[in-house]
Structures are given as structure tokens and as C-alpha cells.
BADREN-391501 format. One record per residue (C-alpha): x, y, z. Coordinates in Angstrom, 2 decimals. Last residue first. Layout:
<nodes>
+---------+---------+---------+
:       X :       Y :       Z :
+---------+---------+---------+
:       X :       Y :       Z :
...
+---------+---------+---------+
</nodes>
This chain:
<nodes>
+---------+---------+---------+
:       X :       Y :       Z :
+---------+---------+---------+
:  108.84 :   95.01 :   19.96 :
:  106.59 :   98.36 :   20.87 :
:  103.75 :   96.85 :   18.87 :
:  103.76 :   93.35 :   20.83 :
:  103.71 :   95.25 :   24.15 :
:  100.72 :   97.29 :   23.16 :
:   98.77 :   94.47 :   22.23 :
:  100.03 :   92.32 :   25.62 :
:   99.03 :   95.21 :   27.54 :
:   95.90 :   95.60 :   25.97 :
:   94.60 :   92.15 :   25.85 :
:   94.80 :   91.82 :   29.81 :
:   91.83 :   89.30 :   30.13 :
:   92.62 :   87.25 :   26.91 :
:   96.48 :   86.44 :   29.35 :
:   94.59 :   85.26 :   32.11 :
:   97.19 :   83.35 :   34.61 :
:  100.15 :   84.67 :   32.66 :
:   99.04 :   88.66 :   33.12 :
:   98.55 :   88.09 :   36.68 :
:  101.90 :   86.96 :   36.59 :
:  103.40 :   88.91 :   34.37 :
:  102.01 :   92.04 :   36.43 :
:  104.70 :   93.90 :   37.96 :
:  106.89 :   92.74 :   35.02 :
:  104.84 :   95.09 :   32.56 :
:  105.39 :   97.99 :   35.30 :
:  108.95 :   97.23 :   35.37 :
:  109.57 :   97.10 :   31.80 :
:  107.38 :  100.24 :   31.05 :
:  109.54 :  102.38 :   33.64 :
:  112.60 :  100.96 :   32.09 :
:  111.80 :  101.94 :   28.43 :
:  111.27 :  105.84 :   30.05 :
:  114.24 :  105.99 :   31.67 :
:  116.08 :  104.70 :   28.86 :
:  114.74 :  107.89 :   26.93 :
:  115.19 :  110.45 :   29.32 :
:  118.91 :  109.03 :   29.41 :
:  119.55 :  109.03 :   25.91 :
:  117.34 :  112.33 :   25.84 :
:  115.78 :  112.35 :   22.05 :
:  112.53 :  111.09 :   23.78 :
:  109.74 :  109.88 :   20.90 :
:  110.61 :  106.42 :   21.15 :
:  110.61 :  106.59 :   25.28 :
:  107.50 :  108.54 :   25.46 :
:  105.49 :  106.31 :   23.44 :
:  106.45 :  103.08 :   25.38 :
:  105.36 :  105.29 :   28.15 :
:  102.28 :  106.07 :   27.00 :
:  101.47 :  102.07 :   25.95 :
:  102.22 :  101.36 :   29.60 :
:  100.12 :  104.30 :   31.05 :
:   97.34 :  102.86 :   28.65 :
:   97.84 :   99.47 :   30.39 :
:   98.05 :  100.74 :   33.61 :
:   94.70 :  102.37 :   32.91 :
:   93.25 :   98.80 :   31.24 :
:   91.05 :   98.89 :   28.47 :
:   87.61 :   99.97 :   28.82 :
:   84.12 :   97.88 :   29.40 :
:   87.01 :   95.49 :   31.14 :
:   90.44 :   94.83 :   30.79 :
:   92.55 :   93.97 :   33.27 :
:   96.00 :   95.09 :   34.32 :
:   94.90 :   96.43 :   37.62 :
:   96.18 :   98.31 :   41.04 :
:   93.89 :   99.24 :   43.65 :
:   93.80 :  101.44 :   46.33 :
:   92.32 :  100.57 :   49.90 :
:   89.08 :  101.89 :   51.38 :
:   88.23 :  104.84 :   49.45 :
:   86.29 :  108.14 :   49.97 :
:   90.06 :  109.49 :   51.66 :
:   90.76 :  109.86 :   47.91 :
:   94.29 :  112.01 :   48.41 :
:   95.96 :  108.83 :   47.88 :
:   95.31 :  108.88 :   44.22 :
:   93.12 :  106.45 :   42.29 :
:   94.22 :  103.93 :   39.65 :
:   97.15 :  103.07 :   41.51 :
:   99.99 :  102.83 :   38.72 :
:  102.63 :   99.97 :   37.89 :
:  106.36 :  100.18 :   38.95 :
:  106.39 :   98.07 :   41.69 :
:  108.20 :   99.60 :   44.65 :
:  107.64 :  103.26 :   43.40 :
:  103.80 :  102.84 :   43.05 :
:  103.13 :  105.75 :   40.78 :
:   99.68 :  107.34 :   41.19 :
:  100.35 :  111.12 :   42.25 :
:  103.44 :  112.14 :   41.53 :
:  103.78 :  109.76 :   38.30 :
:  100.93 :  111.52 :   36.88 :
:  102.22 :  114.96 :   37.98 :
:  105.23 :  114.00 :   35.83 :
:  103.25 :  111.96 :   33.45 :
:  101.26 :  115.36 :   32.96 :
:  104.02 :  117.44 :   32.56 :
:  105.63 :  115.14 :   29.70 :
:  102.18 :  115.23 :   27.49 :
:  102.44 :  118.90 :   28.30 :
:  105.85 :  118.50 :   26.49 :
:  104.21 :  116.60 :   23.81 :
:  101.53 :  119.21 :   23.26 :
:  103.71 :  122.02 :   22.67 :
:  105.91 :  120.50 :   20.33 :
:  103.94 :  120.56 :   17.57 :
:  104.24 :  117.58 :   15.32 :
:  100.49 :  117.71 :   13.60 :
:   99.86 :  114.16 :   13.91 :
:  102.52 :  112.94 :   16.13 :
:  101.63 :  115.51 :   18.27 :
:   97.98 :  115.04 :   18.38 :
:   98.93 :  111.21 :   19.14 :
:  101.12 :  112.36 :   22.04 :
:   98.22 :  114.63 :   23.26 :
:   95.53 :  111.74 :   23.47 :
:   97.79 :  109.62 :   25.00 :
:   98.40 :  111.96 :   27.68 :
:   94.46 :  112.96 :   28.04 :
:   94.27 :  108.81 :   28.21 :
:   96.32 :  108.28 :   31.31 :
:   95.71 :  111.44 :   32.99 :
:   92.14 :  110.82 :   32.77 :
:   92.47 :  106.86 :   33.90 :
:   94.71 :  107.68 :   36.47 :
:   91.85 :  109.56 :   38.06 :
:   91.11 :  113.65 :   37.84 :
:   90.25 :  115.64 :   41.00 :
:   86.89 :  115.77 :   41.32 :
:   84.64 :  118.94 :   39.48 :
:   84.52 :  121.80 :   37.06 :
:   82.30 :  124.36 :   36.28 :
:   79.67 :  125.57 :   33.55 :
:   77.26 :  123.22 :   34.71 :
:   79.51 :  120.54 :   34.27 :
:   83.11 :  119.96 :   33.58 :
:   84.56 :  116.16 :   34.80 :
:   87.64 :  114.52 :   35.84 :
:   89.84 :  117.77 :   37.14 :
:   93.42 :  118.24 :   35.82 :
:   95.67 :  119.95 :   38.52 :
:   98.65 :  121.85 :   37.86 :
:   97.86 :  124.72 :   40.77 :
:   98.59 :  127.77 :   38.05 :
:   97.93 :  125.65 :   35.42 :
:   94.47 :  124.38 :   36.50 :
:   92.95 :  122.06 :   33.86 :
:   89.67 :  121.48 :   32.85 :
:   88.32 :  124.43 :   31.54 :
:   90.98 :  126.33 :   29.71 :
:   92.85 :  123.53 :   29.00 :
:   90.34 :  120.93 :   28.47 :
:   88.57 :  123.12 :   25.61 :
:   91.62 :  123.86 :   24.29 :
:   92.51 :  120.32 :   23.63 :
:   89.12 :  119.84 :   22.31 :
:   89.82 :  122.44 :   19.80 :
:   92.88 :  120.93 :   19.04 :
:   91.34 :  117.53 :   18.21 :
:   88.89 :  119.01 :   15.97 :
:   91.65 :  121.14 :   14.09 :
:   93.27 :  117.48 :   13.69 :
:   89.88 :  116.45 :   12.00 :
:   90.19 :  118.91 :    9.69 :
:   93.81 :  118.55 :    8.47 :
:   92.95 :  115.40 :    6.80 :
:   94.98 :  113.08 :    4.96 :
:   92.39 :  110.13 :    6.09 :
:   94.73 :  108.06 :    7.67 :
:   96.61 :  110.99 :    9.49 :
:   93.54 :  113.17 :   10.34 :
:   91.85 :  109.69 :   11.49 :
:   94.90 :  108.93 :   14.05 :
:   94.53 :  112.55 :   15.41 :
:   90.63 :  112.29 :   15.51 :
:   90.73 :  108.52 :   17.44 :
:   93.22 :  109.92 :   20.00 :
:   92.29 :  112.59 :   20.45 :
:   88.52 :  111.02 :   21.81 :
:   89.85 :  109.09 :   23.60 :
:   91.37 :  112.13 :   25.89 :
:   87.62 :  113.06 :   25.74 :
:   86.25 :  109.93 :   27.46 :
:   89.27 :  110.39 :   30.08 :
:   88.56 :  114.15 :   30.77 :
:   84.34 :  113.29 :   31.08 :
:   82.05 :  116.02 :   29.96 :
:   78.83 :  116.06 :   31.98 :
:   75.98 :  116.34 :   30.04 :
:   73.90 :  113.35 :   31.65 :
:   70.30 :  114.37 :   31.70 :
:   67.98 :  113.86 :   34.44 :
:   64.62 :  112.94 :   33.51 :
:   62.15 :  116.11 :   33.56 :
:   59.84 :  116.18 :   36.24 :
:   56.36 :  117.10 :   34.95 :
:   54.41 :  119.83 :   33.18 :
:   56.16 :  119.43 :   30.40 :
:   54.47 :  116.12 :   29.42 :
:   51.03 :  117.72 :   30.22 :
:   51.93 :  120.77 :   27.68 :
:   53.41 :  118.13 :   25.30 :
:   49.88 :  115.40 :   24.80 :
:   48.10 :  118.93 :   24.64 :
:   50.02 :  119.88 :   21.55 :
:   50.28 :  116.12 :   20.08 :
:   46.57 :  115.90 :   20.40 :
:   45.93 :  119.01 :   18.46 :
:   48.81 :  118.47 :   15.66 :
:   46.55 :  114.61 :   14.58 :
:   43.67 :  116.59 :   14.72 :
:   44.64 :  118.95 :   12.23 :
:   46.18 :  116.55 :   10.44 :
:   43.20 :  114.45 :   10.17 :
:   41.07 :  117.16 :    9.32 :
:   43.40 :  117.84 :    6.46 :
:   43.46 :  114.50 :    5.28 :
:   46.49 :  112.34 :    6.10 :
:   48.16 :  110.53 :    3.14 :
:   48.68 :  106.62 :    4.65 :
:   52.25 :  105.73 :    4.83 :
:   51.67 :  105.30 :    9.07 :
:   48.28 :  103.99 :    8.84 :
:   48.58 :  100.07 :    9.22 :
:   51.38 :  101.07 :   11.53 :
:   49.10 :  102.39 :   14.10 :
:   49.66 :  105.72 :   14.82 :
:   50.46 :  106.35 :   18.62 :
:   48.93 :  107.28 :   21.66 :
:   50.06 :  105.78 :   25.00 :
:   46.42 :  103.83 :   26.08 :
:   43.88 :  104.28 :   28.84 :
+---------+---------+---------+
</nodes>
């Protein structure tokens, strides 16, 4: 007739033994019917994207914070990725690990973010292992997503027969922009690039892709806060 519960008039109260007693009975049978139903499904999937985020924000913390611990944090998820979310052999990153496998060739939005993930691990802890995987990934990145006439990214590949058309977008929304992300990366790339010519390559890329959109961009500037963030830094 009712969900049980304490009442709050009784929730500092000191129970009495009996109380107690009673109070551990009724849970017990309250959790043998409970586990004799469906459980709710549970979402432990582990996103690449989500965790490429997730670099970033512990390599820029072990720098801030002076501490080496957090960068060991962001390694270990780098290993994680690499042994479980990456093929090397076939050089394909996968989206998602779950139930001990993984699954769906990555977006633009994991490459995007696993690359800026591993360029701020490398800035942290300057090992040059991670930027040039950083490098293989835009490669493959580029491969896969680059639209050569514009210079800005597709946010899905063309392998995706699921979709209808393929989009391109500069807009924020619950997450900043892919394209804006790929910008930011590239900006990244091109200060970090000792190459003269890897390094103008790099600063070109970003200019085209940023002129792709200026006019989007100048019709709703609040909506593409990213790009315009990024592009202020890199001035």
C-alpha cells in the first residue's frame, strides 16, 4: 500500500533493539522481492571521446597542481585505450569497450578529443611517444573525416552506410564543437611541430577550416564559443 520509509520525525531517533531488529527484517524481505525482478539496465560502457576528456583535464591538473599523480592517471587511461580500444595492427580506434569487448568504429569526436587528450599528456610529461601517436591519429583522422574542398571535418565517416547525408558543424551544444576541437588540435600541432613545413602545414589546415565556417560563425558567433576561444588563444 505504501514504499516504506522512516518518517523524518524518527530518523535521529535512537532505535531500540526490537526496533532494529525489525527495522533489518523488513529491509531483508523488502531485497529478496527487489532481486527477484528485472534489473534496470546499467550504462558501463566506456566512451573513447568521454575518456580523451578526461586527459585532458588530469594532464592540465598534474601541471597546475605540481603533481605527478594525476599524470600516472592519465597514462593509465592511455593504456587502457591502447590495449583495448585501439587496433594497431589494422589502426582503427573503436568508440566504445563493453562487456569485455569493443564496438563501432570511432567518430570524429573520439579521434578529436583522444588527440587532444595525448598532446596535453605530452606537454605534461614531454614524452614523445604520445605526440607522435597524437600525429597518427590526425593522419587516420584526416583519412577518414577530412573534407578536402573545405577544410573542416565530417563528424562521421563515409563508411556509416546507417546515415543519410554527413554533416559538418561548428556549433556548440551539450559538448563543444568536434571541428572545433580538431581546430584547437591543429593549432596545437603546428606550435609543437619543429618541421618548418610540417608546421605551416598544420597553421594552414586550421585557417581553412576556421574560414569554412566564418560565416556560420558570423551569423551566431555565442553559438560557436569554442572556435572563437581557441582562436583567440592561438593569436
Amino acid at each position: 500500500l505504501n514504499i516504506f520509509y522512516i518518517d523524518e520525525a524518527y530518523r535521529d531517533d535512537t532505535l531500540t533493539q526490537q526496533q532494529d531488529e525489525l527495522l533489518q527484517s523488513v529491509r531483508k524481505k523488502l531485497n529478496k522481492i527487489r532481486s527477484s525482478r528485472p534489473r534496470p539496465h546499467l550504462d558501463d560502457k566506456v566512451i573513447t571521446a568521454w575518456n580523451g576528456m578526461m586527459l585532458v583535464a588530469f594532464a592540465k591538473a598534474s601541471v597546475t597542481f605540481d603533481d605527478p599523480a594525476l599524470l600516472d592517471e592519465a597514462l593509465h587511461t592511455i593504456s587502457f585505450i591502447k590495449k583495448d580500444l585501439y587496433d594497431a595492427k589494422n589502426k582503427k580506434l573503436y568508440r566504445q569497450y563493453r562487456a569485455q569487448k569493443s564496438s563501432t568504429e570511432a567518430t570524429l569526436a573520439d579521434y578529436a578529443w583522444l588527440i587532444s587528450g595525448l598532446l596535453e599528456v605530452y606537454q605534461a610529461g614531454k614524452d614523445i611517444q604520445w605526440l607522435n601517436w597524437a600525429i597518427e591519429l590526425h593522419e587516420i583522422q584526416n583519412a577518414l573525416f577530412l573534407d578536402e574542398v573545405s577544410g573542416a571535418y565530417y563528424e562521421s565517416s563515409a563508411n556509416d552506410t546507417n546515415l543519410l547525408f554527413r554533416s559538418k558543424s561548428i556549433y556548440d551544444a551539450a559538448l563543444p564543437s568536434e571541428n572545433a576541437i580538431a581546430l584547437s588540435n591543429l593549432r596545437t600541432l603546428s606550435v609543437l611541430s619543429e618541421i618548418p613545413p610540417q608546421k605551416n602545414a598544420y597553421s594552414s589546415h586550421a585557417d581553412k577550416l576556421v574560414s569554412s565556417f566564418s560565416t556560420v560563425v558570423n551569423q551566431n558567433p555565442a553559438a560557436a564559443s569554442m572556435l572563437l576561444a581557441v582562436e583567440t588563444k592561438s593569436k
